[in-house]
C-alpha positions as CSV (number, residue, x, y, z in Angstrom):
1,X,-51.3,19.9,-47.2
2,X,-48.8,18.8,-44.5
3,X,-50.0,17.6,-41.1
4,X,-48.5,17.6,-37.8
5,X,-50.0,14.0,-37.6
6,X,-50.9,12.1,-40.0
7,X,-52.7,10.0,-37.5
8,X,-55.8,8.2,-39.2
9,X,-57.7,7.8,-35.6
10,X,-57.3,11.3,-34.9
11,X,-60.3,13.1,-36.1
12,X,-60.3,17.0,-36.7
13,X,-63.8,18.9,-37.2
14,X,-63.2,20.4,-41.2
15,X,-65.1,21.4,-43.9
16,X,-65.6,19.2,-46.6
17,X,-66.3,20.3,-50.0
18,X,-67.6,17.7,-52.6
19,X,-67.2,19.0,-56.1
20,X,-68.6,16.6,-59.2
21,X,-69.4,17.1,-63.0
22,X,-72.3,17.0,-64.5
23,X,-72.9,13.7,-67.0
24,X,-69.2,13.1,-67.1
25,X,-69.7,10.0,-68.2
26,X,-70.9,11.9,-71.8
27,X,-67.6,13.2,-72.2
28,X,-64.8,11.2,-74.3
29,X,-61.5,10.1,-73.9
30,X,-60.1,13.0,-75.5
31,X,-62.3,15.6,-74.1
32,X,-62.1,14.5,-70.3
33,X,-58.3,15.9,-69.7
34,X,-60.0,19.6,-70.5
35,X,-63.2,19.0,-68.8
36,X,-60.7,18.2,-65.4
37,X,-58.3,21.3,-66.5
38,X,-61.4,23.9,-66.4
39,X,-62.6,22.1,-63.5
40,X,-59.3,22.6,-61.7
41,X,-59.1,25.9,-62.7
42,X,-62.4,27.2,-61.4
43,X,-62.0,26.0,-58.3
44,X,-58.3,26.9,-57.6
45,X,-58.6,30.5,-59.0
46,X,-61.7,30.5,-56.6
47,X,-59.5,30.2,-53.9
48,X,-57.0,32.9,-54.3
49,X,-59.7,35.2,-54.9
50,X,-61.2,34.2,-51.7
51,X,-57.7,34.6,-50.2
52,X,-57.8,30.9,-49.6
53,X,-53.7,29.5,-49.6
54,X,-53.6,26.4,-52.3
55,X,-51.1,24.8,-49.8
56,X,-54.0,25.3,-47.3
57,X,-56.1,22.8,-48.3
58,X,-56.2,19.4,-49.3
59,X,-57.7,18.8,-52.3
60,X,-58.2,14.7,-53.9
61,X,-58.7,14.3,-57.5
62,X,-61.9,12.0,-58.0
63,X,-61.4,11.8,-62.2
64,X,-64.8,13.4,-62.8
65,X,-64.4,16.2,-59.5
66,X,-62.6,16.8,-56.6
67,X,-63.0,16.2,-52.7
68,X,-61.6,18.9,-50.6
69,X,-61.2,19.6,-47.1
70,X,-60.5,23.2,-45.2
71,X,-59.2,23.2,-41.7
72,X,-61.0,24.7,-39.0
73,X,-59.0,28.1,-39.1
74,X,-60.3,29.1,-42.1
75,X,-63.8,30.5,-41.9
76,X,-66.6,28.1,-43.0
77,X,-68.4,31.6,-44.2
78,X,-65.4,32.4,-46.5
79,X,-65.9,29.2,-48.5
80,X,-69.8,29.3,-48.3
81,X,-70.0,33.5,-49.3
82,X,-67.1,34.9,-51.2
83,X,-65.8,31.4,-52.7
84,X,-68.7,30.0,-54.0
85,X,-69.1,33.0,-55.4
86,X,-66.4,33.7,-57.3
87,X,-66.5,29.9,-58.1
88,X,-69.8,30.7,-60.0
89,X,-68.1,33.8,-61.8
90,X,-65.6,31.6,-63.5
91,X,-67.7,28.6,-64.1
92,X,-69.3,31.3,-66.4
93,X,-66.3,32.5,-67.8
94,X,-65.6,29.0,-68.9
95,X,-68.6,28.3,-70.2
96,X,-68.3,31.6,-72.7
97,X,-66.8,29.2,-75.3
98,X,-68.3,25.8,-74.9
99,X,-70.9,24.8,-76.7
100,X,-71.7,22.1,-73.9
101,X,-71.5,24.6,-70.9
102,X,-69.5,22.7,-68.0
103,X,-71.8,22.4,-64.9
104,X,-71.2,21.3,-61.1
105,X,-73.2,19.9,-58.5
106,X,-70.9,21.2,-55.2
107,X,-71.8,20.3,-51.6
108,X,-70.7,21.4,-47.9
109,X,-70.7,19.6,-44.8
110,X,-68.4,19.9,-41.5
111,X,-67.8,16.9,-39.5
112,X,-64.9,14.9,-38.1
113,X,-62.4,13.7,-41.0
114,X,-59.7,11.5,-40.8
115,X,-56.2,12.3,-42.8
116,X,-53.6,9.4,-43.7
117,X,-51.0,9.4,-46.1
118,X,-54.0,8.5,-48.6
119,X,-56.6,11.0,-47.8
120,X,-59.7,11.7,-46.0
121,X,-62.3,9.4,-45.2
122,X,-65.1,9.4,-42.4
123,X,-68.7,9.6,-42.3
124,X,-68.4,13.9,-43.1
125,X,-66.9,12.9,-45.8
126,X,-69.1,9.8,-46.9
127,X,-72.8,12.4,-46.5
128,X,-70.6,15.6,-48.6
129,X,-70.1,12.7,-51.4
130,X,-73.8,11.8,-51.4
131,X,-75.5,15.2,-51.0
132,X,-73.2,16.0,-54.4
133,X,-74.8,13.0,-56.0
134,X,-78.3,13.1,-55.0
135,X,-81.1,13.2,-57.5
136,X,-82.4,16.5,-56.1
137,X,-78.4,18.1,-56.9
138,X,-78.8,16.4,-60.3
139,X,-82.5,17.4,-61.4
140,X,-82.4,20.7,-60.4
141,X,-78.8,21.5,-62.3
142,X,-80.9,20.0,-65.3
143,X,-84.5,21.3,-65.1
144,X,-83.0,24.9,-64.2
145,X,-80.7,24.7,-66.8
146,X,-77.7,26.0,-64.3
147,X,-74.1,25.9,-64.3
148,X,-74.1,25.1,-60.7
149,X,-76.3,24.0,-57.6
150,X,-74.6,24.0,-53.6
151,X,-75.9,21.5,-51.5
152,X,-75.6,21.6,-47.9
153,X,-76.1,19.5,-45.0
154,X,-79.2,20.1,-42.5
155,X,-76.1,21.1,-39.9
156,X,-74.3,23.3,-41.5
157,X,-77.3,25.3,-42.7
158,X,-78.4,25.7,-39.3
159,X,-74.7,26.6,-37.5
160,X,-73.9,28.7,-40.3
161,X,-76.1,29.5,-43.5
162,X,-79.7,30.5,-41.4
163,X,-77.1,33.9,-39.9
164,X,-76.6,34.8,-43.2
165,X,-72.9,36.7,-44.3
166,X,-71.4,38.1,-46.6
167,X,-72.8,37.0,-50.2
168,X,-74.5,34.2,-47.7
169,X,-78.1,34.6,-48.0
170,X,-80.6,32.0,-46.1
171,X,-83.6,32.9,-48.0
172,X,-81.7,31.6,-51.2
173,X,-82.2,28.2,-50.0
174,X,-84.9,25.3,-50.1
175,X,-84.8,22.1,-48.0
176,X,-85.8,18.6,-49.3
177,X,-85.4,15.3,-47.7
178,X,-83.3,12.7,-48.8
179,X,-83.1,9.1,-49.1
180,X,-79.8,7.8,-48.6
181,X,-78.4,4.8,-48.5
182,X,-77.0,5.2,-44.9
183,X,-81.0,6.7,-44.4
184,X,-83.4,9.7,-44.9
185,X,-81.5,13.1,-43.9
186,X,-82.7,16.8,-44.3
187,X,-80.3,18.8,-47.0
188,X,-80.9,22.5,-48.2
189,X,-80.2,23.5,-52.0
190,X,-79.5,26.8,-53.7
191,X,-78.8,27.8,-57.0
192,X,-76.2,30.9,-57.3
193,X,-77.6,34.4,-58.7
194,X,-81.1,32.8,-58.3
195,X,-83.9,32.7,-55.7
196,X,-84.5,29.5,-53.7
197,X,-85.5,26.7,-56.0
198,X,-88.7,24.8,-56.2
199,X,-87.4,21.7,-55.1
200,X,-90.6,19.9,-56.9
201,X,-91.5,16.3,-57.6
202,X,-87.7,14.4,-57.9
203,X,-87.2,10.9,-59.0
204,X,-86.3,8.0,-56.5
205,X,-82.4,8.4,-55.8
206,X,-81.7,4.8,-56.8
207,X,-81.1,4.9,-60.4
208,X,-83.6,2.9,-63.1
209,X,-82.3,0.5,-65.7
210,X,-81.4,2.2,-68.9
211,X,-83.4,1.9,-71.7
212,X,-83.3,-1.3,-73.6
213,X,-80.8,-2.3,-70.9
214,X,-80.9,-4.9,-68.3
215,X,-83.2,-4.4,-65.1
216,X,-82.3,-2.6,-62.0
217,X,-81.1,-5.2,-59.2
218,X,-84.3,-5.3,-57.1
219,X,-83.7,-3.7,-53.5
220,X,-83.3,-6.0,-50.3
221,X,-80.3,-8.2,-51.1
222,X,-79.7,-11.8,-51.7
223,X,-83.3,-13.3,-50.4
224,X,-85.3,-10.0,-52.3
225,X,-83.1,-11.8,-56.0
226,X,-84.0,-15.1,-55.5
227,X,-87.5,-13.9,-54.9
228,X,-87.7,-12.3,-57.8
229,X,-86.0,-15.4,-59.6
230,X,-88.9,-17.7,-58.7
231,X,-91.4,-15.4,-59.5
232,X,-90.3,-15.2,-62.8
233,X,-89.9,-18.7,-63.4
234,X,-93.3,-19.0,-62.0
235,X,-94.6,-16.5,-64.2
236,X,-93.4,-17.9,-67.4
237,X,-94.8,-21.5,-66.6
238,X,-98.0,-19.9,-65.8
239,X,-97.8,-18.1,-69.1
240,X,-96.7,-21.5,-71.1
241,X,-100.1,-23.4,-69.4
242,X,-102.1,-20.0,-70.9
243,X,-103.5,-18.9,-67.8
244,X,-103.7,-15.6,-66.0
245,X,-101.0,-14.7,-63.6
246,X,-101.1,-11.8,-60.9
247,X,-99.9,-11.3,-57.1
248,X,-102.2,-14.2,-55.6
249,X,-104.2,-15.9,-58.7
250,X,-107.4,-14.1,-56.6
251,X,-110.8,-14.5,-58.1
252,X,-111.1,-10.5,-57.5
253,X,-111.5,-9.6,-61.8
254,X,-111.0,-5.6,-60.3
255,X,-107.5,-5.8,-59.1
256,X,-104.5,-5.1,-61.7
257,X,-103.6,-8.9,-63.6
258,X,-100.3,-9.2,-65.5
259,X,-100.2,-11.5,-68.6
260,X,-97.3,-12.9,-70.0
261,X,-97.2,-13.9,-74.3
262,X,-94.8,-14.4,-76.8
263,X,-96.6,-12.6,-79.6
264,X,-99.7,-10.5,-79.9
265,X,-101.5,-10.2,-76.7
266,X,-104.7,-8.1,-76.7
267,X,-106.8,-7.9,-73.1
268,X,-110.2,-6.4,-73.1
269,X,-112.5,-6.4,-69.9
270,X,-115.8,-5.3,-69.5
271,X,-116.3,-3.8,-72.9
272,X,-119.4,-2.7,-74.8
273,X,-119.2,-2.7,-78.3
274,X,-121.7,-0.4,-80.9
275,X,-120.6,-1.6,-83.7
276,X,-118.5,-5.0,-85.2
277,X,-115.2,-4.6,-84.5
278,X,-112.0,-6.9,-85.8
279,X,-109.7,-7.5,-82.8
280,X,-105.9,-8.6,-83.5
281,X,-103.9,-8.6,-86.9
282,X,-104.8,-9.6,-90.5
283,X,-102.4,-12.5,-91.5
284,X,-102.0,-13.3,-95.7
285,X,-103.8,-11.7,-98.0
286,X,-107.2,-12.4,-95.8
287,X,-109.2,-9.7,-96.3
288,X,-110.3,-7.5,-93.6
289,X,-113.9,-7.6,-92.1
290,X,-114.7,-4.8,-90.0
């Protein structure tokens, strides 16, 4: 897209479109350069049906989407109606053949944006990015079992979605609040050829440790890691000396306790027994006494 001033302190008010794949991080080496071809395809067919110039636009490759930007003579409500739209028409058509359906998590935000001979960048740009990749985008492209999901900002449904349009239809969409890392911020959601989604219970947005993986860095920097450093340490001397170790070593035997062993550990509190019982595991040949 050529500029009459590539100027990166000049900002210009555009539409940006974030546009990611889900669980690319599934796909292989060998399967990736297809994923991005349908990808590419959806998208750019999209916008000659919407009667949307290629050359129009600038569009950035991200390896598992793409970040695009629309200039403010082109109607946001083109984009938002017709294109996303036929974007969801040909996301089906892809999908006719694949046994893993492709699906995308695409967002919309207008703000200022910044061009240089590298790109976008600004803070439009920055929440697009995030709304694409928030846990509410992710779990409901997973618990509905859709191709796609459109996220937009708080803003832009306001100014432009709550009128309605052509194939724009308010009622379609559900708000939810989000935690961000820049802060909480009000988003609204919609599913294409669906009603408005029941946003539900959604995880935290920062991510857990994998399974059988390391832990997730605790939140709160530098001070909130070495915190957690020395309570380890203290925990495993406290452990090694046998004794009990919670929050405050308090005398209160109600609150929760956490115990630390390096084999068998069995806790029981309060407990009234009918009958013998054996607690703990036979070792040898010892018979067992119930």
């Amino acid at each position: 897209m050529e500029h009459d001033a590539l100027d990166a302190g000049e900002a210009r008010y555009e539409l940006v479109i974030s546009v990611d794949a889900r669980r690319s991080g599934q796909y292989g080496d060998a399967e990736k350069p297809r994923m991005r071809e349908r990808i590419y395809r959806v998208l750019e067919t999209a916008f000659a049906q919407a009667g949307v110039g290629r050359d129009a636009v600038h569009m950035e490759d991200r390896g598992d989407g793409v970040l695009v930007s629309v200039p403010g003579h082109i109607a946001v409500t083109r984009l938002l109606g017709l294109w996303m739209v036929e974007v969801h028409e040909n996301l089906r058509e892809e999908n006719r053949s694949l046994l893993v359906p492709l699906g995308l998590r695409v967002a919309m935000h207008v703000g200022p944006v910044r061009h240089d001979s590298r790109g976008i960048s600004g803070r439009a740009v920055d929440l697009t990015c995030r709304l694409a990749d928030s846990a509410v985008a992710r779990q409901l492209l997973d618990r509905e079992r859709a191709d796609l999901v459109l996220a937009v900002s708080d803003s832009l449904y306001v100014d432009v979605v709550s009128a309605g349009g052509k194939f724009i239809e308010p009622a379609r969409f559900s708000p939810a609040r989000l935690a961000l890392k820049e802060g909480e911020v009000s988003a609204w959601f919609h599913l294409p050829g669906r009603p408005a989604p029941d946003i539900g219970p959604i995880a935290p947005e920062e991510p857990s440790a994998p399974a059988g993986g390391p832990p997730a860095a605790p939140v709160g920097g530098p001070e909130a890691a070495l915190a957690a450093m020395d309570a380890a340490l203290a925990a495993r001397a406290a452990a090694a000396a046998g004794r009990r170790v919670d929050d405050s070593d308090r005398d209160d035997e109600d609150g929760p306790a956490q115990y630390m062993a390096q084999g068998d550990l069995s806790v029981h509190r309060n407990n009234v027994y009918q009958q013998p019982v054996h607690i703990g595991r036979v070792a040898g040949d010892t018979p067992r006494k119930d």
